[in-house]
N, C-alpha and C positions, 0 to 999 in steps of 0.2 A: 579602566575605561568602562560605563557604563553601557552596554550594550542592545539595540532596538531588538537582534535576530539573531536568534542562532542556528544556524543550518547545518543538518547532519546528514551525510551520506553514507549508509551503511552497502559496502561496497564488496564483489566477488567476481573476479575473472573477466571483468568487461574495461578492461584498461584504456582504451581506446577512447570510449563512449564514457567513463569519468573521467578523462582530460579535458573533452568539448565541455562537460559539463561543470567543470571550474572554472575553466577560460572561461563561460559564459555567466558566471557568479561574479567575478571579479570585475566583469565589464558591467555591472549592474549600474544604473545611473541613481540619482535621486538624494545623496548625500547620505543614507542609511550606514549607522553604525553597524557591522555584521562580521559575526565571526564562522569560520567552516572547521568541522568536526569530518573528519574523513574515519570511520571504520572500518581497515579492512578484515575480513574473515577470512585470512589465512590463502587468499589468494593466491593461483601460479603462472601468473603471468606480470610478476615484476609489478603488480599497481602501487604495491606499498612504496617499491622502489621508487617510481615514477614521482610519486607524490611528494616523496621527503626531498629527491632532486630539485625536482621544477618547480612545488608551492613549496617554498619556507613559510609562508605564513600561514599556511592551513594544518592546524589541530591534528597530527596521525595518530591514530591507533591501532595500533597493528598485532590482530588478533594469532597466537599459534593452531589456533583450530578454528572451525566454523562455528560459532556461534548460536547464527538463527539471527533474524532478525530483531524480534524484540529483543533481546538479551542485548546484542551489539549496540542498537541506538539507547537504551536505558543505561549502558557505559560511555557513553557522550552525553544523555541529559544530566549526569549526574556532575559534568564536568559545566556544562553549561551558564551560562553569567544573562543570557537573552531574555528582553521583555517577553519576546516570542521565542517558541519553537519551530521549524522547520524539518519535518522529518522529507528529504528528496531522495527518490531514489537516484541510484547512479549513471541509468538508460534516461535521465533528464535532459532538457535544457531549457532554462529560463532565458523569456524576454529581456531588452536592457530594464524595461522600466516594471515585471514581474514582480521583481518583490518590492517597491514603492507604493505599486498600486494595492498589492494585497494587505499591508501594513495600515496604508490607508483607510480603506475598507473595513477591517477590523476596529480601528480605533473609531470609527465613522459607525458603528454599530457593536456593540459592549455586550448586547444581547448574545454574542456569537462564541461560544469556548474551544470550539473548533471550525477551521473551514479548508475548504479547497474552492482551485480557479478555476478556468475551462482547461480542459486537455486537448488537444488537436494531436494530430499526426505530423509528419513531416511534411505534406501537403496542403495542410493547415483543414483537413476536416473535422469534427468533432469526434471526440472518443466517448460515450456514454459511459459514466459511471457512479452517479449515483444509482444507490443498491436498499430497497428495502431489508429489514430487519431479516433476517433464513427463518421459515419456517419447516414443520417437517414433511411439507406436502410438494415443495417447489427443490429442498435437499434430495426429497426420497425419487423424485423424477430425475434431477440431475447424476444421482448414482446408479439408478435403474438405464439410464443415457437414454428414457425415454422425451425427452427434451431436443434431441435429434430428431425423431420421428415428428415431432408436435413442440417446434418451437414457441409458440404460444402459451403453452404451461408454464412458461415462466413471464410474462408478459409483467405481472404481479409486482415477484421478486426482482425484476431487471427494471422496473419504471420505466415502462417506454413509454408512459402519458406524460414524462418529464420534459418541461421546458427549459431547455439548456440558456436561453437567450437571457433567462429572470434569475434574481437572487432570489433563493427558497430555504427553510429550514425543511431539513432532509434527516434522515434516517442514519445513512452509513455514506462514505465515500472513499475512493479508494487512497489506498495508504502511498499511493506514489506521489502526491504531492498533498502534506497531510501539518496543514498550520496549527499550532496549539498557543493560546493563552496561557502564558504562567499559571497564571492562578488556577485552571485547570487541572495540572499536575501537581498544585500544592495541595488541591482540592481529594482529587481519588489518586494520585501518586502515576507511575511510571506503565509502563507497558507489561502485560503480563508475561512472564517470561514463560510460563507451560506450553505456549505455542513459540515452534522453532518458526516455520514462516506459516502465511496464511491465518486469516480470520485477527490477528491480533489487532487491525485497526476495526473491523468490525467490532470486536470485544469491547476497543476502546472508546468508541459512540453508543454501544448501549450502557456502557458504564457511565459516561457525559449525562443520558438520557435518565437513567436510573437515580440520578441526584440532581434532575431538575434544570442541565445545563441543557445547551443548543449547541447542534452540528449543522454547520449549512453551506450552501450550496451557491460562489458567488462568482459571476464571470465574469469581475470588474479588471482580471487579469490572467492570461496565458500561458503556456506552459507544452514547450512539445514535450511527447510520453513515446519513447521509443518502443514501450512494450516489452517487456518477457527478455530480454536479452539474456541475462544471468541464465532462467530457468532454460532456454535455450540450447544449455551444455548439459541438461542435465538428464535423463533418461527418463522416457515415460512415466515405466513403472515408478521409480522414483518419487519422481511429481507426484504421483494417486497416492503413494503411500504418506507421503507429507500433505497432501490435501484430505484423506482421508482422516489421519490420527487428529491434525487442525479440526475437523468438522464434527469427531463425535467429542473431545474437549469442550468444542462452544457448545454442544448440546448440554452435555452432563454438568456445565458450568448453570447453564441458564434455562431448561429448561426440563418438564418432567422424565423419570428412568422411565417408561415405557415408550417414548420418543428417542432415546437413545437405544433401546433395544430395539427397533424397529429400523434405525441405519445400524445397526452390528448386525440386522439381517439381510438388509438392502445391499449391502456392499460388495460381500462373495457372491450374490445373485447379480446384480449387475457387471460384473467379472465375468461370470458365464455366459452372462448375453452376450456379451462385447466378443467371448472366442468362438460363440457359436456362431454371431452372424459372421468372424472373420474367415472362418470354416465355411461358411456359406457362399460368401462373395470369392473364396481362391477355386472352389468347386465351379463354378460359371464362368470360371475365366480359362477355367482349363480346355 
């Protein structure tokens, strides 16, 4: 069978929130041919179980270790048969008529190799996330956490002059609900697998950019985004250090070594601000 979509969820420890999230695939409306790719990364909470019980017909892969993101979803595209790609995360849940309209959309505009829909909340507010391109001046505040003090230093890099209501060709968008055109990946291939999570759908819009394709930005359909659930279990430190090794990669990928050596010095520096002022704030409370 020829298929319109392929939709992959690369999935970890949120068992719960990809059930809702199938259940909510499966009741998609609009006659869409679509197949679903379940990844899990080695999971301990039974999701793989969960999946091969209750969907027989959803794609498992069931990873013995963690992965990483890119790694995991480039072992479902490679399985893939879809006009489209759908990479969702697993804290998702699509509308009934989500993936009709975005299909739509897409074929309604050719110009597009990549897109995302609006995000909302469970309240249905908007979640901004179109992101311009990191440079090293909006990275170097973010790891310095002077960006807390002076929210506005990133005013830039966060596009808060973006108009969520307009279709736009955009820069980067986030990787949690992240459409690709075939011919896209036929074009510059799969996801880089050197970043375990983080920056890889950024990597993957300036590589779009860098051969001339378009990433954009279309709210002809919704998407609630539970947010962070996975990273949720997972320990601070942790997080920084998989945000961190993400961050100086995309640098030394794309941009010049004295830029990269200036976040390999940013980073133990903004470490020490972070335990000094914590040092600071438990001395005031005493």
């Amino acid at each position: 069978m020829i298929m319109n979509l392929s939709v992959i969820i690369v999935s970890w420890n949120v068992r719960e929130k990809l059930k809702d999230n199938i259940k909510a695939l499966l009741a998609s409306e609009g006659g869409l041919k679509f197949e679903i790719f379940v990844v899990d990364n080695a999971s301990s909470d039974e999701s793989a179980e969960m999946v091969a019980r209750e969907f027989t017909e959803v794609k498992l892969i069931a990873n013995k270790e963690n992965l990483g993101f890119a790694k995991a979803n480039n072992q479902a595209i490679a399985e893939a048969s879809g006009e489209f790609i759908l990479l969702l995360n697993p804290d998702m849940r699509v509308r009934p008529d989500t993936l009709e309209k975005m299909i739509g959309w897409m074929r309604d505009n050719d110009q597009s190799d990549v897109a995302g829909c609006r995000l909302v909340d469970e309240a249905g507010n908007n979640i901004p996330h179109v992101r311009r391109f990191p440079k090293i001046f909006d990275q170097a505040m973010i790891v310095l956490k002077l960006s807390h003090l002076f929210p506005r230093l990133l005013d830039g890099y966060l596009a808060k002059d973006f108009d969520y209501s307009q279709a736009a060709k955009v820069d980067s968008i986030r990787g949690s609900f992240f459409l690709i055109r075939r011919r896209a990946l036929e074009k510059i291939g799969v996801l880089d697998e050197r970043y375990f999570i983080w920056f890889e759908e950024v990597d993957y819009c300036r590589r779009i950019a860098e051969t001339g394709g378009q990433v954009w930005y279309a709210p002809a359909a919704e998407c609630i985004d539970f947010v962070g659930q996975s990273f949720a279990q997972v320990s601070r430190g942790r997080t920084q250090r998989y945000f961190r090794d993400s961050m100086i990669k995309y640098f030394k990928k794309w941009q010049p070594a004295w830029q990269v050596l200036i976040l390999e010095i940013c980073w133990p520096l903004g470490l020490s601000l972070t335990r000094l002022a914590g040092l600071f704030v438990n001395s005031k409370n005493k």
